[in-house]
C-alpha positions as CSV (number, residue, x, y, z in Angstrom):
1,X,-2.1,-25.0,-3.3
2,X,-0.6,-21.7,-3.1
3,X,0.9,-20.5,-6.2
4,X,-1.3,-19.9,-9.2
5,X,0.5,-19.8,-12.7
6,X,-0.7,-19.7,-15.9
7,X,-4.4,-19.6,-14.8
8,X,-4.0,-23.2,-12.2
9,X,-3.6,-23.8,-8.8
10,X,-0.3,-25.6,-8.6
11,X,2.2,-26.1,-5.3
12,X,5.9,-24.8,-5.3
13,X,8.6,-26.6,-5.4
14,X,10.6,-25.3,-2.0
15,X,10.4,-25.8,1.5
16,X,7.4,-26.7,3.1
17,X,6.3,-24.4,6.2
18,X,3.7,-23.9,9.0
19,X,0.5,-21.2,9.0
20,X,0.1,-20.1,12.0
21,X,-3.7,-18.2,13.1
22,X,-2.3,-15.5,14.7
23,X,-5.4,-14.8,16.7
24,X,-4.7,-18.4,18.3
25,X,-1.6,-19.3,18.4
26,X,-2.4,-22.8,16.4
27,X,-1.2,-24.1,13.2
28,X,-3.6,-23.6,10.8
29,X,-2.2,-25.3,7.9
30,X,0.6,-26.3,5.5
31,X,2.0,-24.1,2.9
32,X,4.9,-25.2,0.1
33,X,6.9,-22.0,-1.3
34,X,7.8,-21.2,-4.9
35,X,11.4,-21.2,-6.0
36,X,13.4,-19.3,-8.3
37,X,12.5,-22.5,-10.9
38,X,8.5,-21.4,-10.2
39,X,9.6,-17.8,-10.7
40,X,10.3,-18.3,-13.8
41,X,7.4,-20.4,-15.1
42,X,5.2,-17.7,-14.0
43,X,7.4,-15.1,-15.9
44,X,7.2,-16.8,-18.7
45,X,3.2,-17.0,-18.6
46,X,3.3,-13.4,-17.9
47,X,5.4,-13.3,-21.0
48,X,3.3,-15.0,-23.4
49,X,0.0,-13.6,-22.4
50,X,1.4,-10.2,-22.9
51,X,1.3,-9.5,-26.6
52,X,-2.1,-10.7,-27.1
53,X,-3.2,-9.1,-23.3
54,X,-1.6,-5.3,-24.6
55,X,-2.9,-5.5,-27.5
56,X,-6.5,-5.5,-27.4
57,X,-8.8,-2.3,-27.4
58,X,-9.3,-0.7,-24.1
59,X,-13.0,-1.6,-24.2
60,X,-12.2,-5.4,-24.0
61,X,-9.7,-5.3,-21.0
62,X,-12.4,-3.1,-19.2
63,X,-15.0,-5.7,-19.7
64,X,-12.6,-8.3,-18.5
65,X,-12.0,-6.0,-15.0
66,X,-16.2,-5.3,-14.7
67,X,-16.4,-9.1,-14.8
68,X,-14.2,-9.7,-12.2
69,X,-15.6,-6.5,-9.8
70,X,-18.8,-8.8,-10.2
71,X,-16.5,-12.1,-9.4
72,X,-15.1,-10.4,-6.1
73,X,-18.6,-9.5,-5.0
74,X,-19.9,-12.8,-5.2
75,X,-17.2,-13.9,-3.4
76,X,-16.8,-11.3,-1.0
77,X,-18.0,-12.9,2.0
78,X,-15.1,-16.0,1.8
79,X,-12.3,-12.8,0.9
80,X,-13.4,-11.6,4.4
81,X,-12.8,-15.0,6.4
82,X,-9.6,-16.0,4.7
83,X,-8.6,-12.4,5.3
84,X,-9.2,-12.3,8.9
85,X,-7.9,-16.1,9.1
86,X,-4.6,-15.4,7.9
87,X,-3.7,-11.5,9.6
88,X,-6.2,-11.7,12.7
89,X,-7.5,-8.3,11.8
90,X,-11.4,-7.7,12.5
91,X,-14.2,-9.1,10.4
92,X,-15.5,-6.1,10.4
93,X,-12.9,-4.4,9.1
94,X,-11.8,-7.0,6.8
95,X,-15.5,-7.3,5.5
96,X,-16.4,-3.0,6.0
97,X,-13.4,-1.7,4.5
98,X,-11.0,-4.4,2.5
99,X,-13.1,-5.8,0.7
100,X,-15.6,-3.3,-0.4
101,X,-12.1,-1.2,-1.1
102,X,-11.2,-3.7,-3.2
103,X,-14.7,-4.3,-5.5
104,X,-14.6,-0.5,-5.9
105,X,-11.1,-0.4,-6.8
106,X,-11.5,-2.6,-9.8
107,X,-14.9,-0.7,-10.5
108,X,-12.9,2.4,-11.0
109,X,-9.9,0.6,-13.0
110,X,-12.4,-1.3,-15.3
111,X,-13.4,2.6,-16.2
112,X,-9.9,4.0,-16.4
113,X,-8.7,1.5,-19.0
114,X,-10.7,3.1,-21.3
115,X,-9.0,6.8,-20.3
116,X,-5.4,6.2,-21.4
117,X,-4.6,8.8,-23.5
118,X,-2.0,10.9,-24.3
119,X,-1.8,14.5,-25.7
120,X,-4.1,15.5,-28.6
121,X,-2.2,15.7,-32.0
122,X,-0.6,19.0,-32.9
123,X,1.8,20.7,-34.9
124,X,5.1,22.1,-31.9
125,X,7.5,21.9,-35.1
126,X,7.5,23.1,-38.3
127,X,6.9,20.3,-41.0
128,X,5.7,18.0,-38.5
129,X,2.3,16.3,-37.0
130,X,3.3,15.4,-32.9
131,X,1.6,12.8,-30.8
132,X,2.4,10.8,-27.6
133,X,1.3,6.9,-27.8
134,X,0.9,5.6,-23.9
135,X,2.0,1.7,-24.5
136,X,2.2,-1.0,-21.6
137,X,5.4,-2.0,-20.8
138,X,5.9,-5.9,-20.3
139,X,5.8,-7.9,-17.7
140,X,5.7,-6.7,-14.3
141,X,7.0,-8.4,-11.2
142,X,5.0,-6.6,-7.7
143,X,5.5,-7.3,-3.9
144,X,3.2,-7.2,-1.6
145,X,2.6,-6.7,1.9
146,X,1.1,-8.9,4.5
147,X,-1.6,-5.9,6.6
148,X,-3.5,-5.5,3.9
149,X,-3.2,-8.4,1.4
150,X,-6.6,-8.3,-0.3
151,X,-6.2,-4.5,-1.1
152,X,-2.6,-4.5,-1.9
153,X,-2.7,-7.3,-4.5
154,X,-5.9,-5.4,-6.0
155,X,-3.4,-2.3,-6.0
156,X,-1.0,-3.7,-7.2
157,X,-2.6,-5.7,-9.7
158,X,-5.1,-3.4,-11.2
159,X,-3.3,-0.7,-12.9
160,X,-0.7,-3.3,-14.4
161,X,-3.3,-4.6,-16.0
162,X,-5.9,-2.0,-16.6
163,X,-2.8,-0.5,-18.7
164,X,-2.1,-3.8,-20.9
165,X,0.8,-5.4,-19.0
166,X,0.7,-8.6,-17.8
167,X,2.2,-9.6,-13.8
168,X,3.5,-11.6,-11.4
169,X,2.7,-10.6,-7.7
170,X,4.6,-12.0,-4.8
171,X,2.2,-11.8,-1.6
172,X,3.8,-12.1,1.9
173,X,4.1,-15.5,2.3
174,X,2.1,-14.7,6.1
175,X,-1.0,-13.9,3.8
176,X,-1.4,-15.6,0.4
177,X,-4.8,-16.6,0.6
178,X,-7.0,-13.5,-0.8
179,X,-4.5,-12.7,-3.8
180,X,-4.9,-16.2,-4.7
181,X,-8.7,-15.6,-4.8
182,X,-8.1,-12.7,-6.2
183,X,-6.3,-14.2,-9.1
184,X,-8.8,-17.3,-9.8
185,X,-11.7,-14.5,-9.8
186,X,-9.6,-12.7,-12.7
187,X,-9.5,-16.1,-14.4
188,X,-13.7,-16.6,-13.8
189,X,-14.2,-13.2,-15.2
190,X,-12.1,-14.0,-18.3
191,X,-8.9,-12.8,-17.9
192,X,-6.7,-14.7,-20.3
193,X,-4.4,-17.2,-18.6
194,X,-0.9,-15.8,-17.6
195,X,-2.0,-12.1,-17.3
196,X,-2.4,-12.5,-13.5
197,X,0.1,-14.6,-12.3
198,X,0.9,-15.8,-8.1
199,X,3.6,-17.0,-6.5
200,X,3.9,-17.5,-2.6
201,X,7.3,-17.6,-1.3
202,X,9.9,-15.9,0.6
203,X,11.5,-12.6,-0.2
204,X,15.2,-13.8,-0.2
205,X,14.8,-16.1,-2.7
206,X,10.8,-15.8,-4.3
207,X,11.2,-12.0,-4.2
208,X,14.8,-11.2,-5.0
209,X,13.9,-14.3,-7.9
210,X,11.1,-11.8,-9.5
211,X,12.8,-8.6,-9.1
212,X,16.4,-10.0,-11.0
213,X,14.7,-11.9,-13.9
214,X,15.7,-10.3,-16.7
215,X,12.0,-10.4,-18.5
216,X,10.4,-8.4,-15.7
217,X,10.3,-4.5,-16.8
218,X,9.4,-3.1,-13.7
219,X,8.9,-3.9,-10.0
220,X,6.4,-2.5,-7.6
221,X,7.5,-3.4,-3.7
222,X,5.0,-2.1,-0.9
223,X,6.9,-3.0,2.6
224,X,9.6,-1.1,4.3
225,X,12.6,1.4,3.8
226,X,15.5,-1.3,4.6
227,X,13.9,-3.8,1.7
228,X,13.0,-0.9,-0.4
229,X,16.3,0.0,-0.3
230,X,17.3,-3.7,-1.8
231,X,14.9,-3.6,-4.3
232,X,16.3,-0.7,-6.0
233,X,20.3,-2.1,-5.9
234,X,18.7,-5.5,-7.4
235,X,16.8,-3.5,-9.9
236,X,19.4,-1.2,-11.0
237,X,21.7,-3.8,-12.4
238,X,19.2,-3.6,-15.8
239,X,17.8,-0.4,-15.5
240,X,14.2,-1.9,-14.1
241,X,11.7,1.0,-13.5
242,X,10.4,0.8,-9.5
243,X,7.8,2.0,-8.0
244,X,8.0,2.0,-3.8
245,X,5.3,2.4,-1.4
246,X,7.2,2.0,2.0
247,X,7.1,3.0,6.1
248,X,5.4,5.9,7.8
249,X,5.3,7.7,10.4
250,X,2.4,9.8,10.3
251,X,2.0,13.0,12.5
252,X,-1.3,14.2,13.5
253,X,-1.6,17.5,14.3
254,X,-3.9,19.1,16.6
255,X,-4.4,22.7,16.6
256,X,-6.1,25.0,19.4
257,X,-9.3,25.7,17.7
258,X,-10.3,22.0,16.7
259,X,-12.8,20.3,17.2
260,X,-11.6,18.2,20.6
261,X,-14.3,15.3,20.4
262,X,-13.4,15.2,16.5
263,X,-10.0,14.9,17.3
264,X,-10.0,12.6,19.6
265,X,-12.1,10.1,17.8
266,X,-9.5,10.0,15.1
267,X,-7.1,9.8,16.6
268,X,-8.2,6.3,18.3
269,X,-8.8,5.1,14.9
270,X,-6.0,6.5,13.2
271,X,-4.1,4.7,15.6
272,X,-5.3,1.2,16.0
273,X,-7.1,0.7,12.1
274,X,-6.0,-2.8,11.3
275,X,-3.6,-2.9,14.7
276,X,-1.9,0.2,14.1
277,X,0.0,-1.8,11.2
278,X,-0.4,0.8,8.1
279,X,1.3,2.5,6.9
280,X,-0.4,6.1,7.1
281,X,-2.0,5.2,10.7
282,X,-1.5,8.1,13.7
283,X,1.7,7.5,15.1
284,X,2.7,11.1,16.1
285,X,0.1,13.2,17.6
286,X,1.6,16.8,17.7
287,X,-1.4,19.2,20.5
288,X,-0.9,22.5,20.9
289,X,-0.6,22.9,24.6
290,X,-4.0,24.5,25.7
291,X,-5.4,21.2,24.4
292,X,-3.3,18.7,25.3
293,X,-4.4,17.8,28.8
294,X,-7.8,17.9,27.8
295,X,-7.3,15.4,24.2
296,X,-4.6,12.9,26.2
297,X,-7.1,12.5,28.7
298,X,-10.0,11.6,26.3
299,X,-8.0,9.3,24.0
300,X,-6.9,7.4,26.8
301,X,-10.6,7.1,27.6
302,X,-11.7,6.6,24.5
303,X,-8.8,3.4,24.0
304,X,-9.8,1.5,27.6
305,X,-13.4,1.2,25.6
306,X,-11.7,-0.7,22.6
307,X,-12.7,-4.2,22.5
308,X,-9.7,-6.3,21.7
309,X,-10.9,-10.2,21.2
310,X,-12.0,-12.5,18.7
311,X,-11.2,-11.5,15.2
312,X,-14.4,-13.2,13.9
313,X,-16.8,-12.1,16.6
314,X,-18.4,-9.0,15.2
315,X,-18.2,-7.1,18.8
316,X,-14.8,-6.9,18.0
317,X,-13.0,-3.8,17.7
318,X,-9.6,-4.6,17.6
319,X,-8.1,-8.4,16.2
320,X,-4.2,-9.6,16.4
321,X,-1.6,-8.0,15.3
322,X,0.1,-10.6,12.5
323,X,2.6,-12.9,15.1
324,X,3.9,-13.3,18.2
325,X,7.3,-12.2,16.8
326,X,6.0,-8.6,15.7
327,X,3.7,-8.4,18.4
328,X,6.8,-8.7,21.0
329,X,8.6,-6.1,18.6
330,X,5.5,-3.6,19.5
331,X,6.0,-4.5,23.5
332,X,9.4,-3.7,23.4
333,X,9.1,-0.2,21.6
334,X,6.7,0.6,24.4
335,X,9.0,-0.5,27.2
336,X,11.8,0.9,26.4
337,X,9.8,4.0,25.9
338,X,8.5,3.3,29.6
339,X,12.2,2.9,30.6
340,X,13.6,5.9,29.4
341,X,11.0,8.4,31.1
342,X,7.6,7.9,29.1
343,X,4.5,7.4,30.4
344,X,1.6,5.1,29.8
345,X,-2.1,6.7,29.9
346,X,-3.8,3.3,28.3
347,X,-2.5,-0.2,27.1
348,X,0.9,-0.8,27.3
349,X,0.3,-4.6,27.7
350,X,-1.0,-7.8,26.1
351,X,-4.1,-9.3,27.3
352,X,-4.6,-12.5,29.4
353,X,-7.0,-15.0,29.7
354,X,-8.6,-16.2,26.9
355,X,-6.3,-14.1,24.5
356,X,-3.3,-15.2,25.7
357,X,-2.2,-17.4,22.8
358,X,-2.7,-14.6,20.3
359,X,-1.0,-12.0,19.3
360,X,-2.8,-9.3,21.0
361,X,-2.0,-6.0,22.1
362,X,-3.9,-3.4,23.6
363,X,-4.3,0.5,22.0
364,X,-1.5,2.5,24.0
365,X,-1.0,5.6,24.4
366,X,2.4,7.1,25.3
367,X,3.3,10.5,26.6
368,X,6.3,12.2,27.7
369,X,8.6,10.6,25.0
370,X,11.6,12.9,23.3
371,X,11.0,13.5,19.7
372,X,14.4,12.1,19.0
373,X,13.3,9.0,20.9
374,X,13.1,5.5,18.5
375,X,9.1,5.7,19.3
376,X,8.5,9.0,17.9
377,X,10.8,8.7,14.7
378,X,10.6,4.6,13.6
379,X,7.8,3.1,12.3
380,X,6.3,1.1,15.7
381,X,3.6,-0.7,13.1
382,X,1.2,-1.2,16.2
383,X,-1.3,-0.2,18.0
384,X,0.3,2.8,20.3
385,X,-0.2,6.6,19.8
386,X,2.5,9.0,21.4
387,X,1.3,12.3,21.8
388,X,3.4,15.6,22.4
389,X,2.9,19.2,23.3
390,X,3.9,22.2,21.0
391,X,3.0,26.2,21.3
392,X,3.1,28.1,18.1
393,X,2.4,26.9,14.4
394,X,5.7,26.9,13.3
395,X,6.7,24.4,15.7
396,X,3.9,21.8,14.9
397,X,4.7,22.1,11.3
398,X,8.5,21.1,12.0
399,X,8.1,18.7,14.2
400,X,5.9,17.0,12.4
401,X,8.5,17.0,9.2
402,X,11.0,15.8,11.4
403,X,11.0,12.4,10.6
404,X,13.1,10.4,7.7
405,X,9.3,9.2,6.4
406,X,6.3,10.9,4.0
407,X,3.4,9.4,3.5
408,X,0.7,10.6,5.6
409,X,-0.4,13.6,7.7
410,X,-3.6,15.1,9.0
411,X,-4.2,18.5,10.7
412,X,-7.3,19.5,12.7
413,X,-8.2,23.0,12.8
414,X,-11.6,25.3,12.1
415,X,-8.5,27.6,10.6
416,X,-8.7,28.2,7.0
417,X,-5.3,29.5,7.2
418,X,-4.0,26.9,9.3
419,X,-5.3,24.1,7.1
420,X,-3.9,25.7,3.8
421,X,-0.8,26.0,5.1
422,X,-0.7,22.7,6.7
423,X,-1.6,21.1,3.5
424,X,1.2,23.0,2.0
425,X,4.1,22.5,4.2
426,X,3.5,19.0,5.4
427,X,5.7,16.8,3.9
428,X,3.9,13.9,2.8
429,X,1.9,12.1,-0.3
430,X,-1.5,12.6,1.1
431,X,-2.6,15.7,4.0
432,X,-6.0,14.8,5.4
433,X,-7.8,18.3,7.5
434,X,-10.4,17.3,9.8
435,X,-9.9,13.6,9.1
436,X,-7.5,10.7,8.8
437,X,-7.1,7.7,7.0
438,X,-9.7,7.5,4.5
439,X,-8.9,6.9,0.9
440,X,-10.8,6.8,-2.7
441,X,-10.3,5.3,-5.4
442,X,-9.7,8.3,-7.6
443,X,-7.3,9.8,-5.8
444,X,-3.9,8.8,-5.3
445,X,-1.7,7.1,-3.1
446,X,2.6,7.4,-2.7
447,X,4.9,9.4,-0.5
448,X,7.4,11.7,-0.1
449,X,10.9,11.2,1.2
450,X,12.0,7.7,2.9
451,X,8.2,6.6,2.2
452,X,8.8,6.1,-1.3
453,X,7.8,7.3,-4.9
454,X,5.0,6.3,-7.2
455,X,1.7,6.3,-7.2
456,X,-1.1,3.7,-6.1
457,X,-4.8,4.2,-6.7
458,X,-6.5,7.0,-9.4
459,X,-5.1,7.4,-12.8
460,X,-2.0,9.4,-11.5
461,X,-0.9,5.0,-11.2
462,X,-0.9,4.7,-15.1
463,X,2.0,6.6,-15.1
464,X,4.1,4.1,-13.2
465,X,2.5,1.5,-15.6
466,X,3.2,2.7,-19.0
467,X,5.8,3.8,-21.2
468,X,5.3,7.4,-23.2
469,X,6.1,7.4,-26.7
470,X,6.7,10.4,-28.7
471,X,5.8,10.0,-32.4
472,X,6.6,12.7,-35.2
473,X,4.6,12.8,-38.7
474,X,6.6,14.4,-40.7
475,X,5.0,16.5,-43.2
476,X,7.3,18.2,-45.3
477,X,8.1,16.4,-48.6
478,X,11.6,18.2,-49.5
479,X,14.7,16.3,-49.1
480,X,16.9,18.7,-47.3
481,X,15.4,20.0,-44.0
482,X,16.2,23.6,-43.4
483,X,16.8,23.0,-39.8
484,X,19.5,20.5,-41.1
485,X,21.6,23.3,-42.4
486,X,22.9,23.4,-38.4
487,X,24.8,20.0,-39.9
488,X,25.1,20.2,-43.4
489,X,24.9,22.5,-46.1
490,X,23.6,21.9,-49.6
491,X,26.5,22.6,-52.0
């Protein structure tokens, strides 16, 4: 059963479809999608848990969210499988880095709920005591992506609730299986019924369902730009706050004083983390000439050692990407690269043999590609580095702006100077020096530009999740105001 409403397991009531294991190739199992009808029963779940859910004192909702941090550990080892089941990503990475991620995550929410405040009382007018109230807002309606399911439900999930609202997340219907988990653990640790609610479907009609119903406040959509875009149109016909996390393009730049063993290692795992599909991975390594030789040649070494295989065997390195489909969408970014003048240094290829029914594809790295090319400004969402030369800091700072997307950067240097100015001038939601691709919990996550607005992760989230109310005490017992004089006079 893949929808969960109202605190049960239930099915839809659409179309019924194939899972496929995208490390094999097989069918793995049976899902039936939600409708619009399911939609709304979940909605109005969402709906009724919400005045009881928002109301309670912050000490009781973090309780609820400690409980179900213990929940997740206890289950953490069967998030992992289904993880790696359904997107063919590592177990190691599934087990080293998604869920862990996740267990902290709601750690660090079950502590925030107990932080939202606003501004201390205080007299800003005369006559009158100010103070801002920071109230939930409803229901929320959230869409999630399918390369990091288990994290992006918890992200997603988390500060909706954490804050007093009550939701309904849509996961890719590729990967429903850990937000489902994630949802009966909320219901183990106490959650009331109806304040996490699931529905698998597709985003035509599940998605388009959650965003238009007129008892959702707000929508949160992780996934890309184009949908992005339709989110907003369906939102704006009531006014519906949105938050967007969406595509990247990250640059990497690589200055003539860093580290080049540093370097190089992340850049290989900037690159092919979780297949290269996220959203802040290295896409665009920017070296300044002196080095480039000398990095080009050791990533390309350092890729050929990957092993690509077995998502569950814990040798592995690198899993499948998600299908067949996307995996042939990688191939041909990379061929028509090769066609119009690039070359390959590693990868480039799918693997035979025994990984031949998968969708596999092998870290690549690409050189000699224009920065106008499609390879160096769309999102690729694989495995594949490109790398190009630059000469002066100025240059590496615009090329790597030149792209419609902001979400990510890094900058390796020993500079002071160069990494306070990269951190400065890059244009993007998060600037890593020295490093790339870790994340926190307390710090947030959102991007500039075509990569969206909002805020994922920390506190900074809360503000996405709640409405600010001013309230004014007036304490000034005479009738007639002066400052009403501006309107009327006393005769």
């Amino acid at each position: 059963m893949h929808q969960f409403i109202d605190g049960k397991y239930r099915e839809g009531r659409g179309e019924e479809a194939k899972q496929i294991n995208p490390a094999t190739g097989e069918v793995a199992g049976t899902i039936r999608y939600a409708t619009a009808e399911d939609v709304g029963e979940a909605v109005a779940a969402a709906k009724r848990a919400f005045s009881a859910w928002s109301r309670l004192a912050p000490v009781e909702r973090s309780t609820g969210l400690l409980k179900l941090a213990a929940e997740l550990e206890r289950r953490a080892d069967q998030l992992a499988e289904v993880e790696t089941a359904e997107t063919g990503k590592s177990i190691r990475l599934a087990s080293g880095f998604d869920v862990p991620g996740s267990i902290d995550n709601t750690a660090f929410f079950a502590g925030a709920a107990r932080q939202l405040q606003g501004l201390a009382a205080g007299e800003y007018g005369a006559g009158g005591t100010s103070m801002v109230r920071r109230e939930a807002i409803g229901v929320v309606g959230s869409i999630a992506p399918w390369n990091y399911p288990l994290q992006m439900a918890a992200w997603k999930i988390l500060p909706a609730i954490a804050a007093g609202n009550t939701i309904v997340l849509k996961p890719s219907e590729l990967t429903p299986g850990t937000s489902l988990l994630f949802a009966a653990a909320a219901r183990d640790a106490g959650i009331p019924d109806g304040v996490v609610n699931i529905v698998t479907g597709t985003g035509p009609e599940v998605g388009e369902a959650l965003v238009a119903h007129p008892d959702v406040a707000m929508t949160s959509f992780t996934g890309s730009t184009v949908v992005g875009r339709r989110i907003m149109e369906l939102a704006s016909r009531s006014a519906k706050r949105v938050h967007l996390e969406l595509g990247g393009k990250a640059p990497f730049l690589v200055f003539d004083d860093a580290d080049l063993e540093a370097a190089a290692h992340g850049a290989v795992a900037g690159a092919i983390i979780n297949g290269g599909q996220d959203c802040t991975a290295a896409t665009r390594a920017y070296v300044q000439r002196p080095l480039f030789d000398a990095f080009t040649a050791r990533v390309a070494e350092l890729m050929d050692q990957v092993i690509v295989g077995d998502p569950c065997d814990t040798n592995t390195d690198l899993g499948s990407l998600i299908t067949h489909v996307h995996r042939d969408r990688v191939a041909g970014f990379v061929e028509r690269a090769r066609a119009a003048g690039a070359r390959i240094l590693a990868g480039g290829s799918a693997p035979g043999g025994s990984l031949a029914g998968g969708a596999y594809y092998r870290p690549t790295l690409v050189v000699g590609a224009a920065q106008e090319s499609e390879i160096v400004q769309e999102e690729v969402f694989g495995p594949v580095l490109t790398v190009l030369p630059f000469d002066s800091d100025d240059e590496a700072i615009a090329l790597a702006n030149d792209t419609a997307y902001g979400l990510a950067a890094s900058a390796w240097t020993r500079d002071l100077d160069r990494s306070l100015r990269a951190s400065a001038e890059l244009q993007a939601g998060c600037v890593w020096i020295n490093e790339h691709i870790p994340i926190v919990s307390e710090m947030p996550h959102g991007g500039y530009k075509a990569s969206g607005f909002g805020k994922d992760m920390s506190a900074y989230s809360f503000e996405e999740y709640t409405n600010i109310k001013h309230v004014m005490l007036g304490r000034d017992r005479t009738a007639h105001k002066e400052w009403q004089d501006t309107i009327f006079r006393l005769r």
